[in-house]
N, C-alpha and C positions, 0 to 999 in steps of 0.2 A: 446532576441532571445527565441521562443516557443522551446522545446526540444520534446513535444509534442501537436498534434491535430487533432480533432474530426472535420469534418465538416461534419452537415448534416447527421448522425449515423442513420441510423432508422434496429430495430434487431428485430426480428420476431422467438420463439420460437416455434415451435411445428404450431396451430393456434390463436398462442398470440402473440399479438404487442405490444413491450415492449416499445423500443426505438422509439420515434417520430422524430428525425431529433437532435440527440445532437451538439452543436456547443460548444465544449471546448476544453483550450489550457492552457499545466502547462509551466510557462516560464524556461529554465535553471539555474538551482542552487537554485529554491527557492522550497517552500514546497506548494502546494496548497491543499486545502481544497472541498472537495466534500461531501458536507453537503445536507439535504433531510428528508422529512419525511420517514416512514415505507413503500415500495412499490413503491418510486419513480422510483429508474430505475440505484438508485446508484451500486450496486453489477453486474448488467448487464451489465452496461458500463465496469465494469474494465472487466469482461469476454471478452466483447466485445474485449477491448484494448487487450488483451492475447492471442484471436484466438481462444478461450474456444467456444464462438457463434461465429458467422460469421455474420458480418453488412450485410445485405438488402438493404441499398443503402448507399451511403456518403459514405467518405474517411478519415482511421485513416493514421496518417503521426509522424512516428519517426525519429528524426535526420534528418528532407528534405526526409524521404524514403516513399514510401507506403508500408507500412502491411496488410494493411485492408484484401487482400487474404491469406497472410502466416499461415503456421500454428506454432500451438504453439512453437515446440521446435525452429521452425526458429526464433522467435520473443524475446523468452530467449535466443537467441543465440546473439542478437545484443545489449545485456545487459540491458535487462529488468528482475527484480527480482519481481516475485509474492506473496504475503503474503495471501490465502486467509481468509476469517473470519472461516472455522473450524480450519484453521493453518496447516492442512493435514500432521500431526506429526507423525512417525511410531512410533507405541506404546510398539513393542516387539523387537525394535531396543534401542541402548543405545543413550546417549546423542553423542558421539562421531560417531559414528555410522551411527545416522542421519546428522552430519554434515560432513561426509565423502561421502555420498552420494551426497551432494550438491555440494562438492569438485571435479570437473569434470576432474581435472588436476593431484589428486593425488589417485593413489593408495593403499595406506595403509596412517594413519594417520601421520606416520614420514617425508611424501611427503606432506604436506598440510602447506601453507605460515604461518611460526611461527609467524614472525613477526603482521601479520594479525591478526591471534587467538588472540594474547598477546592484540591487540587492540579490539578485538571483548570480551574478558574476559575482560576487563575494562570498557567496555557499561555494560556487562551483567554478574557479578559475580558468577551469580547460574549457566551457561551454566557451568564455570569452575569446580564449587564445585560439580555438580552434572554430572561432564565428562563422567563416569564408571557406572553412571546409566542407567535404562531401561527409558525410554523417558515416557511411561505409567504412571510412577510412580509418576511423578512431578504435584506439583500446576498450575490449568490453568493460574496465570503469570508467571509462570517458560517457561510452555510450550510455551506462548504466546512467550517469551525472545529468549527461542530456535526455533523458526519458522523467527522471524527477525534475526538472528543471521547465521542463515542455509542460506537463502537470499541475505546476504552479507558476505559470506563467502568467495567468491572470488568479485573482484571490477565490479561495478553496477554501468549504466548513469541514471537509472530508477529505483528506491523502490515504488510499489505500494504495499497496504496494506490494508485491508477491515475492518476496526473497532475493532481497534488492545487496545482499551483499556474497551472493554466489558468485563464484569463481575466481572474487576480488582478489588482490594483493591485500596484506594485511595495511600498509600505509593508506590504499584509497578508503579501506574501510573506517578505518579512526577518520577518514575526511566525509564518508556518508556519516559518520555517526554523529561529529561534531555538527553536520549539515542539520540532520533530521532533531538533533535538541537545539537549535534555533529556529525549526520551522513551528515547532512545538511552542517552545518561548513567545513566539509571534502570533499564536492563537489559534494554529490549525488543530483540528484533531485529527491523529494516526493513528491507522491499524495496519500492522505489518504482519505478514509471514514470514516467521525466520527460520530458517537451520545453525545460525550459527550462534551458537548460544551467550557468547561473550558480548556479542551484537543485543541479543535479548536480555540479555543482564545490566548491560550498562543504561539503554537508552529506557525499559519498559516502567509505566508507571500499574500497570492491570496485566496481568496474562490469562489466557483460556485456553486451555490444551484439548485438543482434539483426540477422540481414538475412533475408527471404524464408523464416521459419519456423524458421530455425535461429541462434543464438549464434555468432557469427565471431568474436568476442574476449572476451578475461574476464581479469582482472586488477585492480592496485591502482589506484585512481582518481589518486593523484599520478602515478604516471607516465602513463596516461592524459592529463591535462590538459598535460602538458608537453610532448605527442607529437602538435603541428600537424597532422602530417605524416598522423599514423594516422587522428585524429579527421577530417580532410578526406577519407579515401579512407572510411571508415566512416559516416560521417555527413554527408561531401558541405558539413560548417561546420569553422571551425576556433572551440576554448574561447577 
C-alpha cells in the first residue's frame, strides 16, 4: 500500500516551471529515497507535498485523501512531519524550547509525552545533554538531531526530510542513520532527499530519482545500488 502519491505534479513558481508532471509514490512503512542531481526538482517536490507551493496541475494523495489544495498546517495536521534542509531551528530558543513548540498538545514542558522524549533522547543524545541550551549554540549535527527530533516529537505517518545529512561529520551520520532505521523500525514512513549516497544505500528501502522536474526512475534501492551502469547514466556517480 502507497501512504503516499504524486500523480502528474507539475509546480510553477513565480514564472518558473519547476515541476514537469512528477509521478511518485512512498509505500507504507518503508523509507524511500529521492535522489537527483543539483536543480532537479527534489526540494520542490517535498514543498510541493507540504502545501509550501501549490501544484499546477496533478494530484498529491495522502492516506487515499487529496491535499494537493490544503494548506500547510492542514497537511501537518494529518501527520505529516517536515524537516526542511535549513532545519528552521529557533536560534534564541533553547533546546527544550524548540521542542515544545513542536509539542502541540503540551503546554509547559512537564505536559510533553515522557515516555516519548526518553525514546527521542536515545535516537539522539545531544537533544538531551544539550536540553537547557540555546539552540544557536549547537553544532550543525546537533541542530540537524534537534530538527528531527522536534518532527517527531509527537507520533508521525509521514517524516519527510531534505538532506538531512549535509555537512555532517561522517560519525554524526552513522548516528542519523542508525536514528532513521529505528524511526523506520517503529512504523514511520520516510522520504528523504539525499546527496550523499552511502546514506541512500544503507538506509533506502525504494528509490526515485529525479532529472529536470520529472522522476526518470523508481524502484527497489538493492537493485539500484547494484546497477553501476544506471546510477552513472542517472546520477552522472557510480554507489
Amino acid at each position: 500500500m502507497n501512504l503516499l502519491e504524486l500523480q502528474g505534479v507539475q509546480t510553477h513558481i513565480g514564472a518558473y516551471h519547476i515541476l514537469h508532471g512528477v509521478d511518485l509514490v512512498v509505500p507504507k512503512g518503508q523509507l524511500t529515497m529521492l535522489l537527483g542531481r543539483n536543480g532537479a526538482g527534489k526540494t520542490t517536490t517535498l514543498r510541493t507535498i507540504m502545501g509550501l507551493w501549490h501544484a499546477s496541475e496533478g494530484r498529491v494523495r495522502f492516506d487515499d485523501k487529496d491535499i494537493t489544495a490544503m494548506h500547510t498546517p492542514q497537511i501537518a495536521g494529518l501527520g505529516i512531519a517536515y524537516v526542511p534542509e535549513n532545519m528552521g531551528i529557533f536560534s534564541d530558543l533553547t533546546v527544550k524550547e524548540n521542542m515544545l513548540l513542536a509539542a502541540r498538545g503540551a503546554k509547559n514542558a512537564e505536559q510533553m509525552d515522557d515516555t516519548r522524549l526518553k525514546w527521542i533522547f536515545k535516537l539522539f543524545p545531544a537533544v538531551e545533554k544539550f536540553w537547557n541550551h540555546p539552540a544557536g549554540k549547537l553544532s550543525g549535527g546537533q541542530k540537524q538531531m534537534l530538527a528531527v527530533s522536534r518532527a517527531i516529537v509527537e507520533p508521525r505517518e509521514l517524516l519527510i526530510v531534505d538532506e538531512p545529512s549535509k555537512g555532517l561529520a561522517p560519525a554524526i551520520i552513522n548516528n542519523m542513520i542508525d536514528a532513521f532505521g529505528e524511526l523506520k523500525r517503529s512504523g514511520v514512513t520516510i522520504l528523504l532527499v539525499e546527496q550523499n549516497i552511502n546514506f541512500a544505500q544503507r538506509l533506502g528501502d525504494t528509490v526515485a530519482v529525479m532529472d529536470n522536474g520529472r522522476v526518470v526512475h523508481s524502484g527497489g534501492m538493492a537493485e539500484f545500488s547494484a546497477d553501476a551502469q544506471l546510477q552513472q547514466s542517472l546520477l552522472g556517480l557510480a554507489l
